[in-house]
PAMAR-604677 format. One line per 8 residues: number of its first residue (from 1); their letters; for each residue x, y, z of N, C-alpha, C. Coordinates in steps of 0.02 Angstrom, whole numbers. Last residue first. Example, Ala and Ser with C-alpha at 12.3 -4.5 7.8 and 13.67 -1.06 7.14 Angstrom:
<recs>
2 = sa = 642/-112/354/684/-53/357/645/2/394; 660/-284/390/615/-225/390/660/-165/390
</recs>
This chain:
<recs>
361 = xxxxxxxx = 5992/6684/3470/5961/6714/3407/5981/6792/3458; 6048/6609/3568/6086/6635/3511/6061/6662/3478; 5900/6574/3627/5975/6616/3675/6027/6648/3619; 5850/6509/3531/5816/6576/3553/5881/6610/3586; 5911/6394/3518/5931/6445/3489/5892/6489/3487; 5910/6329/3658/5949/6342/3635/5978/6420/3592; 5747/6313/3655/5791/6352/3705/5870/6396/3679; 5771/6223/3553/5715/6296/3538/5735/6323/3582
353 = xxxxxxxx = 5836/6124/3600/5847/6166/3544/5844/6210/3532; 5735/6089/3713/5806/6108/3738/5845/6152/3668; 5620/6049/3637/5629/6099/3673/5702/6116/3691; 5690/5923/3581/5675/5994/3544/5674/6047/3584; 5723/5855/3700/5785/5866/3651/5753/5922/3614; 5581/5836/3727/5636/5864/3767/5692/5896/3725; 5518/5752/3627/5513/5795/3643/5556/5860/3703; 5625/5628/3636/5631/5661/3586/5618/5739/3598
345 = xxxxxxxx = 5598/5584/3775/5644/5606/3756/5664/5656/3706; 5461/5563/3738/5484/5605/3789/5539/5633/3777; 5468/5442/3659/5437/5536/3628/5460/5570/3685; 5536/5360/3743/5551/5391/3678/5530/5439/3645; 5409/5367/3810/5473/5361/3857/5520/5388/3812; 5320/5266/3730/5316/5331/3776/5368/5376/3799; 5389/5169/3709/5393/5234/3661/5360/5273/3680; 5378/5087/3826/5443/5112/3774/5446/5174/3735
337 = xxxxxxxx = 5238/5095/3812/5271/5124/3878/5335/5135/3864; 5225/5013/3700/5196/5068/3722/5225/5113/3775; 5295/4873/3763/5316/4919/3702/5273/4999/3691; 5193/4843/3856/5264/4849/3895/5312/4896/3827; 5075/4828/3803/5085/4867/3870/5140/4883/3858; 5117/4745/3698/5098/4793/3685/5086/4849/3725; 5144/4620/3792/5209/4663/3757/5172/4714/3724; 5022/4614/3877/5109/4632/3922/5140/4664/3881
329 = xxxxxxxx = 4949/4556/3771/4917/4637/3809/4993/4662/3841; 5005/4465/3713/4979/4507/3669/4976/4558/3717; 5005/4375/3825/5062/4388/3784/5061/4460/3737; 4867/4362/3847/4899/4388/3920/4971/4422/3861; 4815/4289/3733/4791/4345/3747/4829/4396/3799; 4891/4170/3740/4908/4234/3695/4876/4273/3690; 4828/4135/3863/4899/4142/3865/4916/4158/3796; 4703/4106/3831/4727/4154/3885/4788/4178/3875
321 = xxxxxxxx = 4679/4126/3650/4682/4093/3716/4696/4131/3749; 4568/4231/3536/4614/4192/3578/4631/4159/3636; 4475/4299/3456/4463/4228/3473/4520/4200/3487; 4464/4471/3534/4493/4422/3475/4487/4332/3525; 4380/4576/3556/4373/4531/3605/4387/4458/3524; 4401/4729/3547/4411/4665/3474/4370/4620/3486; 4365/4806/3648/4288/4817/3582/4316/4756/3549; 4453/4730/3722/4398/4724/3737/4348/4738/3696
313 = xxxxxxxx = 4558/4783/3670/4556/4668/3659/4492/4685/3680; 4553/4927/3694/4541/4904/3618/4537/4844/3623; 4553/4946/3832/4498/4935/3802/4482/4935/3722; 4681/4885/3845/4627/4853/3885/4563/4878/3849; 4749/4970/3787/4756/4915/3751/4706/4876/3784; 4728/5087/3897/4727/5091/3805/4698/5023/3798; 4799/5041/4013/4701/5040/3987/4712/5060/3948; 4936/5092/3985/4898/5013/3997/4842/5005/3964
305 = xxxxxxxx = 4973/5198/4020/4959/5186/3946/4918/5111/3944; 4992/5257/4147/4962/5277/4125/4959/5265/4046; 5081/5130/4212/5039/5137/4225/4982/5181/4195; 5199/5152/4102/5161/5103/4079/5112/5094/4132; 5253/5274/4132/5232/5274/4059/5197/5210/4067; 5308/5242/4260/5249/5298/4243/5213/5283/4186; 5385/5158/4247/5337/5149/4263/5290/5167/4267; 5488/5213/4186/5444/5172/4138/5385/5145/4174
297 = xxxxxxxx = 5519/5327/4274/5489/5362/4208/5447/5288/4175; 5582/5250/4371/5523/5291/4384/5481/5315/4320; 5673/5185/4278/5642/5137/4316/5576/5178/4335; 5810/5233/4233/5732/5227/4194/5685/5201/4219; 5895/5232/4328/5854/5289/4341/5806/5266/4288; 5970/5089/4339/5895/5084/4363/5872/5152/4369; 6114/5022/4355/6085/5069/4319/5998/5051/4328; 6172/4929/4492/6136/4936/4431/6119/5000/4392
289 = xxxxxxxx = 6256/4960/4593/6278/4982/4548/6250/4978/4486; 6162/4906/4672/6166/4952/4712/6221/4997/4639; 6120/4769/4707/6105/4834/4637/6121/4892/4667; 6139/4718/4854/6170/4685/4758/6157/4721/4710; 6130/4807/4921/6228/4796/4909/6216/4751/4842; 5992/4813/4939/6037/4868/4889/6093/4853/4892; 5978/4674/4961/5967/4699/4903/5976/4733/4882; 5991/4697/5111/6050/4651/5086/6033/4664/5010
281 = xxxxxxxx = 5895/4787/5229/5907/4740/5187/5964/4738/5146; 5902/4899/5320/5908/4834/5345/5906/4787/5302; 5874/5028/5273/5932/4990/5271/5951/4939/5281; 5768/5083/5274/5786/5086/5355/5848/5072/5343; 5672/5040/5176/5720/5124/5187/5752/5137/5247; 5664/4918/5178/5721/4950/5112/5738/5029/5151; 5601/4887/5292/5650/4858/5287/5720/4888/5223; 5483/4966/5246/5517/4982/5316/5593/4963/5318
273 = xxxxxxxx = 5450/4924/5141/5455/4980/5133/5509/4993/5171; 5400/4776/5203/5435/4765/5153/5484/4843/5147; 5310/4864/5275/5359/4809/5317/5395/4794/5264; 5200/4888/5197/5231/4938/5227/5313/4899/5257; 5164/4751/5145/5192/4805/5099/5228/4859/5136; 5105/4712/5235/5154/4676/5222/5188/4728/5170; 5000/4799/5242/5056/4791/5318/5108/4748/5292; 4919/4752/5136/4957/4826/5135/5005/4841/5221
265 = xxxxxxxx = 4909/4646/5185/4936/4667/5134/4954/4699/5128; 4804/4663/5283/4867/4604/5310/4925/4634/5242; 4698/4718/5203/4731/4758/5257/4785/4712/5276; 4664/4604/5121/4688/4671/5081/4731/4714/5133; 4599/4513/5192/4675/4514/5162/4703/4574/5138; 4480/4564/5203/4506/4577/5235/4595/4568/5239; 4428/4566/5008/4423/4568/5070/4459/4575/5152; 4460/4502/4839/4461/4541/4893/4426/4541/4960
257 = xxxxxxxx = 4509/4332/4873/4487/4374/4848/4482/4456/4854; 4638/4227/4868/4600/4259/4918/4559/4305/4858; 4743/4154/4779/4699/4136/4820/4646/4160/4860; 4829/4265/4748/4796/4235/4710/4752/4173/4731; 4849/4354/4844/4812/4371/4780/4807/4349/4763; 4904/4291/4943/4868/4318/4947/4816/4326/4902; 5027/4255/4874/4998/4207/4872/4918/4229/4882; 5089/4385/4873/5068/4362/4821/5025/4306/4805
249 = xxxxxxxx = 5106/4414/5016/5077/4466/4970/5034/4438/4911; 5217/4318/5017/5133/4291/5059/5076/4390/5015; 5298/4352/4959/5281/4301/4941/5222/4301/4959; 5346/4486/5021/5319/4484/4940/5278/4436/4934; 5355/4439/5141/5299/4476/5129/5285/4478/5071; 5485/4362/5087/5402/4327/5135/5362/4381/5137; 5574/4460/5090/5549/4417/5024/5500/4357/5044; 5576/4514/5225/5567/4571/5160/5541/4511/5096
241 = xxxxxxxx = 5656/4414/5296/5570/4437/5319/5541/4478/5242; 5775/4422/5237/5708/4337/5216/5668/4369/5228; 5811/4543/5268/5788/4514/5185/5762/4461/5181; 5807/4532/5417/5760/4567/5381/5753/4554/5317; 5925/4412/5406/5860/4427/5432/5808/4452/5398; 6026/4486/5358/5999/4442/5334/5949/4412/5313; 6054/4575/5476/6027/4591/5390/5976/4549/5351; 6073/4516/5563/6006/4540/5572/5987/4569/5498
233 = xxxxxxxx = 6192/4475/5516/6132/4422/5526/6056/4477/5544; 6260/4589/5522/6266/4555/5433/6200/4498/5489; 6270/4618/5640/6211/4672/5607/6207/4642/5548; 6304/4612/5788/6302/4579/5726/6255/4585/5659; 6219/4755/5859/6266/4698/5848/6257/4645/5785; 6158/4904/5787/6150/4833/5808/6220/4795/5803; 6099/5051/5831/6145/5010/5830/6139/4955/5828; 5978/5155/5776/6011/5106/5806/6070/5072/5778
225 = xxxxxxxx = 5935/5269/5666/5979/5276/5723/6002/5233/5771; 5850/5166/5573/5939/5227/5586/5961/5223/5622; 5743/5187/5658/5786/5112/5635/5865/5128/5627; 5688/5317/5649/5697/5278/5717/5757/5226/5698; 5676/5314/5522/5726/5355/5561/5737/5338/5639; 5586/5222/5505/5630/5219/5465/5674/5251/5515; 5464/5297/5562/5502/5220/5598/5562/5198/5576; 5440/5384/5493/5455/5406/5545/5499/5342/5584
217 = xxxxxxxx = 5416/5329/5364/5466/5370/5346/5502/5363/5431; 5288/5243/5418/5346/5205/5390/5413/5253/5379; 5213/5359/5419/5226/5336/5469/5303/5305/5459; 5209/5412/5269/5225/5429/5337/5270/5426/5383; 5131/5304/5229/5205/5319/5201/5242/5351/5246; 5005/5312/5302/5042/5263/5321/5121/5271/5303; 4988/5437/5222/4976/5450/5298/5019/5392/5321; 4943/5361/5116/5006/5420/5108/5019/5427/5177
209 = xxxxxxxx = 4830/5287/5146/4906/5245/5121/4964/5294/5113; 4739/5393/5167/4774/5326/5203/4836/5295/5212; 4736/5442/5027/4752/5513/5103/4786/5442/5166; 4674/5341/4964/4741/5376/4949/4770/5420/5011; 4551/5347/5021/4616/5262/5013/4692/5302/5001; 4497/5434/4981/4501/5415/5052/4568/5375/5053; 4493/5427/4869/4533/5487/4882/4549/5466/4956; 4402/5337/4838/4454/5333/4808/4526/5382/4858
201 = xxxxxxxx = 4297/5395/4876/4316/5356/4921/4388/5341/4900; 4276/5572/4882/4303/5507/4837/4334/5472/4880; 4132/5644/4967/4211/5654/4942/4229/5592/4940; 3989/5687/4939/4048/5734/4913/4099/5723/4917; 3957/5604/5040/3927/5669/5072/3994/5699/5010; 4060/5497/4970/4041/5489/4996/4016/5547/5044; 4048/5407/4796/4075/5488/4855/4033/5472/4914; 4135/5275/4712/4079/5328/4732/4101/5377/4767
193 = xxxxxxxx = 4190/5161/4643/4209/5224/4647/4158/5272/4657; 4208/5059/4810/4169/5062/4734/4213/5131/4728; 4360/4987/4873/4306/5001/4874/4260/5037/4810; 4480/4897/4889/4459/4916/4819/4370/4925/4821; 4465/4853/5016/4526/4898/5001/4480/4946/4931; 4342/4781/5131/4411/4791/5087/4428/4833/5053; 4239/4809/5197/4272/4731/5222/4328/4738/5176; 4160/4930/5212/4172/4885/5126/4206/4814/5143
185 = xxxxxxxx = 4153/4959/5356/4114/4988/5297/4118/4949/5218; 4254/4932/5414/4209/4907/5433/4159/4923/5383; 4378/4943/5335/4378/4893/5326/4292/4859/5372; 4371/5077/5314/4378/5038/5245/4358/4961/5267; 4382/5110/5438/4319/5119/5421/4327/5107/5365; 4521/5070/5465/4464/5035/5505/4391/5057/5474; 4581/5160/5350/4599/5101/5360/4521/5051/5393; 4549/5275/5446/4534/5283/5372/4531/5199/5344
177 = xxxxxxxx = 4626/5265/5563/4547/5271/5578/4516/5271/5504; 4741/5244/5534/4721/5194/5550/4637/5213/5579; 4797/5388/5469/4779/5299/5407/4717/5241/5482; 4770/5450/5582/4733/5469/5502/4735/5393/5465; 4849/5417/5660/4777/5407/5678/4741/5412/5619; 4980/5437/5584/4946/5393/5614/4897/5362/5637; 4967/5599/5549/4984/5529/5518/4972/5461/5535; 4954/5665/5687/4895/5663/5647/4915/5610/5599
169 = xxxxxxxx = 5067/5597/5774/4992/5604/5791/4967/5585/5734; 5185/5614/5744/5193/5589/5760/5108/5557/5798; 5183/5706/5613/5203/5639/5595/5204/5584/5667; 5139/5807/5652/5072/5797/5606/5119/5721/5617; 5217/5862/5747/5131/5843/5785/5108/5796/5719; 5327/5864/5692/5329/5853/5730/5243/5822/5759; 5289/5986/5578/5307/5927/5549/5292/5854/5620; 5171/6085/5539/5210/6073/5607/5224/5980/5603
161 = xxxxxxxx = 5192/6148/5414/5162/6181/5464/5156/6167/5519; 5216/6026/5340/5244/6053/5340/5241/6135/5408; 5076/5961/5346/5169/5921/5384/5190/5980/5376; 4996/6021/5300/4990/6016/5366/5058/5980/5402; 5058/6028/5167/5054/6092/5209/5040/6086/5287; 5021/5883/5132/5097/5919/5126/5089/5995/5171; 4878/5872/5132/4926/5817/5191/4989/5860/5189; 4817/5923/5014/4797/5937/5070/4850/5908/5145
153 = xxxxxxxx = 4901/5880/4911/4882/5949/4925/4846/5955/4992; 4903/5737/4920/4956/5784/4960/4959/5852/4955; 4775/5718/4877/4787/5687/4926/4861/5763/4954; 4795/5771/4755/4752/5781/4782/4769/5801/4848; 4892/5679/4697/4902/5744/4688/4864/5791/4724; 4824/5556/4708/4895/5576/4773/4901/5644/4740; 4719/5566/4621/4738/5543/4707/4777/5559/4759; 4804/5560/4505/4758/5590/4533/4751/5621/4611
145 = xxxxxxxx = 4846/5421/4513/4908/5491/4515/4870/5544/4536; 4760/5361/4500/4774/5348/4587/4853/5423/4592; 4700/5347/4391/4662/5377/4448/4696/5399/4506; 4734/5278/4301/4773/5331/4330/4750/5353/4363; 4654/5161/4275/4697/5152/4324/4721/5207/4354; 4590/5257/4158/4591/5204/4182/4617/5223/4246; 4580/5365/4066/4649/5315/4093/4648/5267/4141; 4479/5417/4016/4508/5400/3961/4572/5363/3996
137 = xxxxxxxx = 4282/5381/4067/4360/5407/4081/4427/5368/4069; 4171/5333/4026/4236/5306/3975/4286/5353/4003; 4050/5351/4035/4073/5411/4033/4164/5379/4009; 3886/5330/3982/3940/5293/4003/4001/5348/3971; 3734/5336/4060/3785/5376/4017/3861/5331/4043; 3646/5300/4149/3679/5262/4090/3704/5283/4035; 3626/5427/4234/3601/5353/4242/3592/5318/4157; 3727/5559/4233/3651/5532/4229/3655/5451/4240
129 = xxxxxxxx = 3844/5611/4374/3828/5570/4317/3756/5532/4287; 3863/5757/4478/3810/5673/4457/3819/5673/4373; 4023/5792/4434/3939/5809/4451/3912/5755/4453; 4142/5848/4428/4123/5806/4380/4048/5811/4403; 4210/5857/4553/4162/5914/4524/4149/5894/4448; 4278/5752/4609/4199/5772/4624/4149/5823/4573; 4424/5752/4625/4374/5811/4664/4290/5816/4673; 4479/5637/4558/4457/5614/4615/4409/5691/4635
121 = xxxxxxxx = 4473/5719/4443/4426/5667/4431/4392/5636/4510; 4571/5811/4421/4527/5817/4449/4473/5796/4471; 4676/5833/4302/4691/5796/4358/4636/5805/4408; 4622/5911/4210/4648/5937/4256/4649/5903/4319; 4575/5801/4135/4655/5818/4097/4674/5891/4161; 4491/5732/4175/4546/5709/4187/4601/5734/4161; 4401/5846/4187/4416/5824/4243/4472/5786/4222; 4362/5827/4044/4405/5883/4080/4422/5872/4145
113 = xxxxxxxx = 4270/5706/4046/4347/5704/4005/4383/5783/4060; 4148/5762/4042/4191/5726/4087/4248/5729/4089; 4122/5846/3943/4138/5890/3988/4158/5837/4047; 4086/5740/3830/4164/5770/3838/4172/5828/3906; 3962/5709/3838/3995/5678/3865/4084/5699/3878; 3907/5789/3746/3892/5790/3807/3900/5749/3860; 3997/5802/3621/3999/5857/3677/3975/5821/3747; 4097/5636/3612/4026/5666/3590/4026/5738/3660
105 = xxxxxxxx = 4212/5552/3521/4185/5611/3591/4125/5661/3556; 4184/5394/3456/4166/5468/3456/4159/5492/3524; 4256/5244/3402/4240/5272/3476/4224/5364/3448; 4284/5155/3351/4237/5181/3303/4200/5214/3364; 4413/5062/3353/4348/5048/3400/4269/5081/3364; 4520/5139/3309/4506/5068/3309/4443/5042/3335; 4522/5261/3313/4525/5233/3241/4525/5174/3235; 4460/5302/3430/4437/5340/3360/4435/5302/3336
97 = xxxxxxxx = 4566/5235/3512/4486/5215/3530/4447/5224/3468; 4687/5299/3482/4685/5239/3475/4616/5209/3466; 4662/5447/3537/4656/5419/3439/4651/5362/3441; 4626/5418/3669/4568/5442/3638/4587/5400/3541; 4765/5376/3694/4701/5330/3708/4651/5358/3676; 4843/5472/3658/4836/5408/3630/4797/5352/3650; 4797/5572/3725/4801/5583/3675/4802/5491/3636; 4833/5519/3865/4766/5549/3840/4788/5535/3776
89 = xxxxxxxx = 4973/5497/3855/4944/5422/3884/4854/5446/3857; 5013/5644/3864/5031/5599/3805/4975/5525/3781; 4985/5694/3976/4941/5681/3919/4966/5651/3868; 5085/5600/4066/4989/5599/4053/4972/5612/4011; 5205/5660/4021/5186/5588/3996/5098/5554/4014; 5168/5813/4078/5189/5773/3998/5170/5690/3966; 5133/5748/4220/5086/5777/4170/5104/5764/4095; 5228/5711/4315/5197/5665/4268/5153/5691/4238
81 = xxxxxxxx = 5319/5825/4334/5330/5762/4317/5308/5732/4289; 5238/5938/4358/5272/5937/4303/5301/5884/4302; 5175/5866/4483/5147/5881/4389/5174/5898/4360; 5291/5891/4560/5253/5836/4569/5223/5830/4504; 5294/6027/4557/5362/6001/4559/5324/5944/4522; 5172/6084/4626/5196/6104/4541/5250/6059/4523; 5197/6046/4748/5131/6027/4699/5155/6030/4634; 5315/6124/4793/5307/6050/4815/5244/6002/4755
73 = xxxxxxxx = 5261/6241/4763/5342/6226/4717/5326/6151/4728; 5139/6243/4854/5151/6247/4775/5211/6243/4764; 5229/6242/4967/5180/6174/4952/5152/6183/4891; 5296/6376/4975/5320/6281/4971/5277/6223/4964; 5174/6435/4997/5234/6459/4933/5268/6379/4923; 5141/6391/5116/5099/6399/5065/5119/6407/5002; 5231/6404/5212/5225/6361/5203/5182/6344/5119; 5368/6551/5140/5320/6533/5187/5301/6448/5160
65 = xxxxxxxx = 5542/6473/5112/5491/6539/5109/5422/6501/5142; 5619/6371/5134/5658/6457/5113/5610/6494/5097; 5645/6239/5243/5612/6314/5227/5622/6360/5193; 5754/6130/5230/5731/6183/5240/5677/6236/5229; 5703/5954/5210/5724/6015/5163/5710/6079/5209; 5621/5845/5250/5681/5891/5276/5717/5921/5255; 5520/5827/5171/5496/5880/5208/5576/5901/5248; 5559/5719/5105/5553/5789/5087/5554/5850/5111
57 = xxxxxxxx = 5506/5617/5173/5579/5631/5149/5581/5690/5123; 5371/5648/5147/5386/5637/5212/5463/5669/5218; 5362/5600/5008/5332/5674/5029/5360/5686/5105; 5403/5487/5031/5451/5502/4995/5419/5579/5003; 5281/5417/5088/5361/5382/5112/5424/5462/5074; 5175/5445/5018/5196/5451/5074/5255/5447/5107; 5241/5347/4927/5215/5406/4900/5226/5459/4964; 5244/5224/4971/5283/5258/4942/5294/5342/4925
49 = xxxxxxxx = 5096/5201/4983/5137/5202/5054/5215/5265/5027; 5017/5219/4848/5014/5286/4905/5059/5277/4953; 5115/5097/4784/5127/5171/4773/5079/5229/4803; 5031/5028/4855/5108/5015/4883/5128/5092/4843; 4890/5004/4824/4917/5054/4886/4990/5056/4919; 4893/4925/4711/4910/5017/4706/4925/5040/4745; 4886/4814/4764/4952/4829/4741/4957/4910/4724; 4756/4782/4781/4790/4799/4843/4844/4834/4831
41 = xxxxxxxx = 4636/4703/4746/4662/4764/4729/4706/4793/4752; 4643/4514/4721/4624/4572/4760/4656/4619/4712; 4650/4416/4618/4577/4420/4650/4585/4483/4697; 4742/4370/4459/4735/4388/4513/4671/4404/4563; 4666/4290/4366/4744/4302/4394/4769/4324/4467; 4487/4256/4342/4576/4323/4365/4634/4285/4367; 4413/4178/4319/4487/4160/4297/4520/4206/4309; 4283/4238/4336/4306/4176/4401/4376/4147/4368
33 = xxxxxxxx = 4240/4303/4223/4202/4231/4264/4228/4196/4275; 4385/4332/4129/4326/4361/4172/4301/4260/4192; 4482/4335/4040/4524/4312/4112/4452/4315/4157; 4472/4355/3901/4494/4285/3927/4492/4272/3987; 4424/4501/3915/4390/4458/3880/4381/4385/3910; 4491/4588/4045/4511/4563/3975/4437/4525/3981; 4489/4622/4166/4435/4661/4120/4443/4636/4071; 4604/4544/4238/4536/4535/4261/4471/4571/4217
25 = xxxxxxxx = 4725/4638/4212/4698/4575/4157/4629/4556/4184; 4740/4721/4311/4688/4730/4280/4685/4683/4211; 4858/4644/4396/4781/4651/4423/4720/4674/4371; 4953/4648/4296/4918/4584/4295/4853/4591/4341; 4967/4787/4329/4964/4780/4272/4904/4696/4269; 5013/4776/4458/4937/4819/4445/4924/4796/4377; 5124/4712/4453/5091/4667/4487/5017/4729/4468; 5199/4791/4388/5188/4731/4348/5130/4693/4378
17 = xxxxxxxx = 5217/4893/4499/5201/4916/4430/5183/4870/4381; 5288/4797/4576/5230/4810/4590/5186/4844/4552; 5438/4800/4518/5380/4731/4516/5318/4748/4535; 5453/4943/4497/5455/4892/4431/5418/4845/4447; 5478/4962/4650/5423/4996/4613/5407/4967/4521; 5564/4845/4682/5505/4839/4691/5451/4907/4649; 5688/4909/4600/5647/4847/4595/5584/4829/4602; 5688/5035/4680/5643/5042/4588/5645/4965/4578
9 = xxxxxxxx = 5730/4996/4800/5655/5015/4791/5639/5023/4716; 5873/4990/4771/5845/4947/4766/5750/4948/4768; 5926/5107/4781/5914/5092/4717/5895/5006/4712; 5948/5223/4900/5927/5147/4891/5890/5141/4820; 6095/5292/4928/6034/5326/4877/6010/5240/4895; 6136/5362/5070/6144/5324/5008/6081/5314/4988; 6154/5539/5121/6118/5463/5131/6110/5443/5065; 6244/5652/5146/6199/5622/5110/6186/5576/5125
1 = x = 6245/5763/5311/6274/5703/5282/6225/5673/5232
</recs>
């Protein structure tokens, strides 16, 4: 039996895609010494829960060949998604930097750079970095696609190889022993980007919050399968609880700094997750006929184009206010990510041509 599509999660993947965006106004020019906007890091780990959440959903697909064969179609599937519009997000961060900044790739600094165009940055094998070489990895933020590409190369074969033990054990103990030593070791979320004996703390956070997606998939199906009486109030219910986690999510951030809020956060995030994929909320009967498939692609395009424009106001560092400095970075973010999205297209439509008339030639 299909299961209705919830087209209410690209809301939240749209608002939480806005909410990373306003987390890195904190590097602007206008927003430093103690004017963030925002004060914690937290909002990326709603796309590892998700992430998790939807590798999980996956896995009930049959088998049609060994585990190892399926976890490459599963890997390869995953980058051919967002690779095109990665490098695209490369390419126009490097020319943008060239011709506005007076930025040069210099050789002995360009063997960094390869790590990010083979998605590899979280692996390490970038090497010690000398001591004040500044290495300007070209996306910023994208780190965390990275991450989970990583991340579920190693997590997707072990679900898949015994779905039952890994979701009802190893998923669980994995975020919450990964989780407790984030939180006894750094007191919070947005730990440095170091290694730790060789492996990215970054990567840590990510294997966590996918592990938690998980879980949330497993409780989800639990939730299914009940019955409830009067079920339009328990609806109800759960959508006030669902728009109080946003709220207190948000208040969070802007009052708190980073630190132990970060973990109350990302529980408010999972519980928000819990409530959309379980069904228990009242937000997919109101979009439920929206049009919203551009919703994954623009988010893509404007998590991996952002830091462009972050580090051109930063070589400008133009004599503006906050609030036409904030105006300036959103619609050049948010129009960038448009025409990201538009070469895509374009580029597609050719290939499909060249397909075309190779078949007729």
């Amino acid at each position: 039996m299909k299961t209705e599509k919830i087209k209410s999660i690209e809301i939240w993947r749209i608002y939480f895609a806005f909410m990373v965006l306003l987390m890195y106004t904190s590097l602007l020019p206008w927003f430093k010494d103690g004017h963030e906007l925002l004060k914690s890091w937290h909002y990326m780990d709603f796309f590892f829960l998700l992430s998790g959440y939807l590798m999980a959903k996956h896995s009930e697909k049959p088998l049609t060949c060994g585990v190892g064969k399926d976890s490459c179609q599963f890997l390869l599937h995953k980058v051919k998604r967002i690779y095109p519009m990665y490098l695209l997000a490369i390419v126009f961060n490097i020319a943008a930097r060239c011709a506005f900044t007076g930025f040069r790739l210099k050789w002995r600094t360009a063997k960094y750079y390869l790590w990010d165009l083979l998605l590899l940055r979280m692996s390490g094998l970038h090497g010690e970095v000398p001591r004040g070489t500044v290495i300007g990895f070209v996306i910023g933020p994208a780190w965390y696609l990275m991450a989970i590409v990583l991340a579920m190369a190693v997590l997707y074969p072990l679900m898949r190889k015994n779905k039952d033990v890994f979701l009802h054990v190893l998923a669980p103990l994995v975020s919450i022993f990964l989780f407790g030593w984030f939180s006894q070791v750094y007191g919070q979320l947005s730990g440095p980007d170091t290694y730790m004996h060789g492996i990215s703390i970054r990567l840590l956070r990510a294997i966590a919050g996918i592990c938690l997606g998980c879980v949330i998939y497993l409780l989800c199906q639990r939730l299914r399968a009940l019955s409830f009486k009067r079920v339009r109030l328990i609806r109800a219910l759960a959508t006030a609880v669902e728009l109080l986690a946003v709220v207190l999510i948000f208040v969070a951030s802007v009052r708190h700094g980073v630190g132990q809020t970060d973990f109350l956060c990302v529980l408010l995030e999972a519980v928000l997750l819990i409530i959309e994929f379980s069904g228990l909320g009242l937000i997919n009967e109101i979009v439920k006929d929206w049009r919203l498939d551009w919703v994954r692609d623009f988010t893509l395009a404007l998590n991996v184009s952002f830091y462009t424009w972050i580090s051109l106001l930063v070589a400008w560092n133009p004599a503006w206010s906050r609030k036409v400095g904030l105006l300036v970075f959103f619609s050049a973010a948010i129009l960038t990510a448009i025409g990201f999205i538009w070469a895509m297209k374009g580029i597609r439509r050719l290939q499909a041509r060249a397909k075309a008339h190779k078949r007729s030639a």
